[in-house]
C-alpha positions as CSV (number, residue, x, y, z in Angstrom):
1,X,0.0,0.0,0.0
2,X,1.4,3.2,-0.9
3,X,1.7,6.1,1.3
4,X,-1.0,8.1,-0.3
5,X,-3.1,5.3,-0.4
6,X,-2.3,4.7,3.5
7,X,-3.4,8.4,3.9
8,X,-6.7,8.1,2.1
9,X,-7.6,5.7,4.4
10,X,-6.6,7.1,7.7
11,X,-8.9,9.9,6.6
12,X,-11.6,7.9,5.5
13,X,-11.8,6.2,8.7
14,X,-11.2,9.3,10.7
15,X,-14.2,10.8,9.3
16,X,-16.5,8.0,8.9
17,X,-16.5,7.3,12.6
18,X,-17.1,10.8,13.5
19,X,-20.0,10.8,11.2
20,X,-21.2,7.2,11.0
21,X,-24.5,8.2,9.9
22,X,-23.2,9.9,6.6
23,X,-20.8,6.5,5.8
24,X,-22.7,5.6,2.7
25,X,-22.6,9.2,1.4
26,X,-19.0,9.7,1.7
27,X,-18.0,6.0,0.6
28,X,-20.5,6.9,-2.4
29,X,-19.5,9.7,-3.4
30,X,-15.5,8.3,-2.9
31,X,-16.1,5.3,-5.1
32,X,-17.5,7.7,-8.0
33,X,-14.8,9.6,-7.9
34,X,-12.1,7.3,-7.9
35,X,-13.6,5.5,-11.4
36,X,-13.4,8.9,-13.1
37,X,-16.8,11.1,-12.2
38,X,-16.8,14.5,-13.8
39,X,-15.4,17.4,-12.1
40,X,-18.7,18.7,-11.2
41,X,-19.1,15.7,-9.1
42,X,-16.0,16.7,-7.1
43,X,-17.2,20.2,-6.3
44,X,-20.4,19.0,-5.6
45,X,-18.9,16.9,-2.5
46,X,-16.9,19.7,-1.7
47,X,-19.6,22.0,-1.3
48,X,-21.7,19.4,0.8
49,X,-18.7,18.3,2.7
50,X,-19.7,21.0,5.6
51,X,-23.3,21.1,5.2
52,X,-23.4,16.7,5.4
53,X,-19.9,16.4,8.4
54,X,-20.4,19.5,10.0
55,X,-17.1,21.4,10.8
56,X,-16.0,20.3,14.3
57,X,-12.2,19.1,14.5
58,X,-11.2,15.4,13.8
59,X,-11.6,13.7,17.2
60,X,-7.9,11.9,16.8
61,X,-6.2,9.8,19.7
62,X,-2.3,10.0,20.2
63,X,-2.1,6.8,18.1
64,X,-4.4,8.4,15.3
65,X,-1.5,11.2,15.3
66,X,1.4,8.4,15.1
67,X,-0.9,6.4,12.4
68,X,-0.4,9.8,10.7
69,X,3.1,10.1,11.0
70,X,3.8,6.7,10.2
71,X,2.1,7.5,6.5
72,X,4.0,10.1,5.9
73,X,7.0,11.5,8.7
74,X,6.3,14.6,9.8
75,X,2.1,14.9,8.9
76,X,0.1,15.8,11.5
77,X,-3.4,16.4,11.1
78,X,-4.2,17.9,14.7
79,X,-6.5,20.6,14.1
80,X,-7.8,19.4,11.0
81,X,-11.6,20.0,10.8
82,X,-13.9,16.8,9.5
83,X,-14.9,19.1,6.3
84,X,-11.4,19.9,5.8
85,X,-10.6,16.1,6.1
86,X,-12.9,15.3,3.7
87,X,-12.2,17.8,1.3
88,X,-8.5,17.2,1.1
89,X,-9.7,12.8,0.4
90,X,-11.8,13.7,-1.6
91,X,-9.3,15.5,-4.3
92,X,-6.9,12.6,-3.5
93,X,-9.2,10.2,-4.8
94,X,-10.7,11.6,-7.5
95,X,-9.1,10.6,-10.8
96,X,-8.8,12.7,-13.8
97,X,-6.7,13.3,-17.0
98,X,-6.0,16.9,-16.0
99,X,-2.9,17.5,-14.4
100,X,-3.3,17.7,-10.4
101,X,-1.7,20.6,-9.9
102,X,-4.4,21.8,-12.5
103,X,-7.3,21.0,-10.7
104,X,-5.5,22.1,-7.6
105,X,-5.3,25.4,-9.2
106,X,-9.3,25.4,-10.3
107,X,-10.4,25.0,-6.7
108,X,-7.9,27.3,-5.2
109,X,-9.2,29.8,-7.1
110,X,-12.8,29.4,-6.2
111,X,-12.4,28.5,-2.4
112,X,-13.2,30.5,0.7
113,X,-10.8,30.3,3.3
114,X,-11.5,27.8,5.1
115,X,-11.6,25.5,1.5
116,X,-8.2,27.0,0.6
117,X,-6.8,26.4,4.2
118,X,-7.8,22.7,3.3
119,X,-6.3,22.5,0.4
120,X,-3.0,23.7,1.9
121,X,-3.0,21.5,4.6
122,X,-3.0,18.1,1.9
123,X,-0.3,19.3,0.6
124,X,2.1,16.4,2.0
125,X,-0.4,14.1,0.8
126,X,-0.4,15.1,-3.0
127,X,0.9,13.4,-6.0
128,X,3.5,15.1,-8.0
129,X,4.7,17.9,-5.4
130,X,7.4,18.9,-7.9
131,X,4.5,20.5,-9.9
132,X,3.0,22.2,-6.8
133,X,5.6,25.0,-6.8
134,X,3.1,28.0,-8.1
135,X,0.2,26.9,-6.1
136,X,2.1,26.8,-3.0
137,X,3.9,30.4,-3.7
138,X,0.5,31.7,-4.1
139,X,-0.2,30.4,-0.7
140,X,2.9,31.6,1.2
141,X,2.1,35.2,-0.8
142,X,-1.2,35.2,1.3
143,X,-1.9,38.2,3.6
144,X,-4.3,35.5,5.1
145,X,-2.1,34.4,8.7
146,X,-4.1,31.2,8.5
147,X,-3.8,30.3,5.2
148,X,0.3,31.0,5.5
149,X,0.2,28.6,8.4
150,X,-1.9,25.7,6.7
151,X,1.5,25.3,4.7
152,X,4.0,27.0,7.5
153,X,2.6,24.7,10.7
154,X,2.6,20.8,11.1
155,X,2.9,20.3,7.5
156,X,5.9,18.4,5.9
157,X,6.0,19.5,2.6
158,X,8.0,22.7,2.9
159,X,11.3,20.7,4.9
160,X,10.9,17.9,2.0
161,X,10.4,20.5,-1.5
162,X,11.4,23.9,-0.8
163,X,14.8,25.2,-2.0
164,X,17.0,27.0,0.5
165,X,15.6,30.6,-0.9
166,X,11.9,29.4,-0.5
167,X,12.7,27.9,2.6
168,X,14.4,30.9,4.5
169,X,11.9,33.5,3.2
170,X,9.0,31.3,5.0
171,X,11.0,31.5,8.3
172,X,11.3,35.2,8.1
173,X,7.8,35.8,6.6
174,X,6.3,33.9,9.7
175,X,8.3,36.5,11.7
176,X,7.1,39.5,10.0
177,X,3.3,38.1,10.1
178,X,3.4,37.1,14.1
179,X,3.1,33.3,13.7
180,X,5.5,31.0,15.8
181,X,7.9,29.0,14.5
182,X,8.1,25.9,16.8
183,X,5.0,23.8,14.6
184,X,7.2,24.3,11.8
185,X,8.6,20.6,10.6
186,X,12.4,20.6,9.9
187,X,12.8,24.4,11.7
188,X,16.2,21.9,13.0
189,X,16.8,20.2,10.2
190,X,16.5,23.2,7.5
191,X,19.0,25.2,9.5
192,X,21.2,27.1,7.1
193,X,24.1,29.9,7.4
194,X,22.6,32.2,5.1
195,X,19.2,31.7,7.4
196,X,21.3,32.6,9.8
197,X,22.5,36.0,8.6
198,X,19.5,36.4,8.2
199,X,17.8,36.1,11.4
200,X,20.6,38.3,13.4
201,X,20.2,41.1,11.0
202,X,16.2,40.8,11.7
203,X,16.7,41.2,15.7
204,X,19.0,43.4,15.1
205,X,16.4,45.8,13.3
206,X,14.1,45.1,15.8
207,X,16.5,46.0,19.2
208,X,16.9,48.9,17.2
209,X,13.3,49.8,17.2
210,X,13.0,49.0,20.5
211,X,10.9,45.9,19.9
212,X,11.1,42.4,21.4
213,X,12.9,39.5,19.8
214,X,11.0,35.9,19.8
215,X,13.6,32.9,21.5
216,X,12.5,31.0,18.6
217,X,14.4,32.5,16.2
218,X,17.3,31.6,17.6
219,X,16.9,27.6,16.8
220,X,17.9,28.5,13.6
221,X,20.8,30.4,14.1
222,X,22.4,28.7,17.3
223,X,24.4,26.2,14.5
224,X,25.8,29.2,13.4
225,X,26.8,31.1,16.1
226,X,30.4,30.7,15.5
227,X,30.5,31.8,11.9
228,X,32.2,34.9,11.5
229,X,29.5,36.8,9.4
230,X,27.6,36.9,12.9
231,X,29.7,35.9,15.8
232,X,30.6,39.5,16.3
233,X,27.1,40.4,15.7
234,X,26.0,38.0,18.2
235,X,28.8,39.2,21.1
236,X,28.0,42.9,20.9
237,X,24.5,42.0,21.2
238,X,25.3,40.5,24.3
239,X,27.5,43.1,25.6
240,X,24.6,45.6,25.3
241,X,21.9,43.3,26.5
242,X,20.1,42.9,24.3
243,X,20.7,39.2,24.2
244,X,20.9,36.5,26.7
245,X,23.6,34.3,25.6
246,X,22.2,31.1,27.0
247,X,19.3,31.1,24.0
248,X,22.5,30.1,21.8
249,X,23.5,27.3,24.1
């Protein structure tokens, strides 16, 4: 079984026991969509989804969360809404001769924000991520915080895909928005010097200012800290106080 595969049915499960009574609707609908039902059978799920599940969360145990991680490292659908769930199974089963990232792009463009959120949040679960790359910048581009976050937070795809450009301006855009950085998968891993630069010449803009710097930032430069383009950087910031050197330990 494939991890995609694995996934669909994690999420068929997940929402078919929160909503037992709608189990022949959704494996229905599923099983019409999976042998090749137009597209106006897709968006007609979609657009029931809420109305038929309601919205409420996923009810998911601790082993429903490592199920989830086991299908794909890093995936976590805490938070995930029973809608959402379904929306984001329901594209993965659906087959078509358009190009995903095609019909990706169709729905994106007609969803509310709680669709598009959604749609973001299946991102680890898609085929063909390599052809994702202008959906997903049109998502990160969002002035919508939550939207930003349903690809920033507990989602895997941006530690496995993004470049080391893509992957640093994400960082520093959910500093500039407000959003934390510790649900961020591979904030560790993704560590890089040019990050790095980055980040001290960010809190340096903002002890200018006058205006506090998050201890989170520093998880990404702390395997830096030595490198000469901000050790000094680092050590005057100390000297003045505006840093407490053990948040680099």
């Amino acid at each position: 079984m494939t991890m995609s595969n694995t996934a669909e049915s994690l999420l068929r499960n997940w929402i078919v026991e929160q909503a037992p009574e709608q189990a022949t609707w959704v494996d229905g609908s599923l099983d019409a969509l999976a042998q090749g039902a137009p597209d106006r059978d897709l968006y007609i799920f979609l657009g029931y989804a809420p109305r038929k599940l309601g919205k409420a969360d996923l009810n998911l145990t601790d082993d429903d969360l490592a199920d989830a991680n086991a299908a794909k490292p890093g995936w976590s659908p805490k938070g995930w809404s029973i809608d959402g769930a379904a929306r984001v199974l329901a594209l993965l089963t659906a087959t078509s001769n358009r190009p995903f990232a095609e019909r990706f792009k169709d729905l994106r463009r007609t969803s509310d924000v709680s669709e598009m959120i959604a749609l973001y949040r299946g991102l680890p679960l898609y085929p063909d991520p390599e052809t994702m790359d202008f959906e997903v910048g049109e998502g990160l581009r969002s002035n919508i915080r939550a939207v930003f976050e349903a690809i920033a937070h507990h989602n895997p795809f941006p530690r496995d895909n993004f470049d080391e450009h893509r992957w640093n301006h994400m960082i520093l855009k959910a500093l500039f928005v407000g959003s934390t950085l510790a649900p961020i998968v591979g904030l560790r891993d993704r560590a890089n010097p040019e990050l790095a630069r980055i980040l001290v010449d960010y809190a340096q803009e903002r002890w200018a200012a006058g205006r506090p710097v998050t201890d989170e930032l520093w998880i990404s430069v702390r395997p830096f800290k030595d490198d000469p383009a901000i050790a000094d950087q680092l050590s005057e910031a100390v000297g003045k106080g505006y840093l407490n050197k053990e948040v680099l330990l």
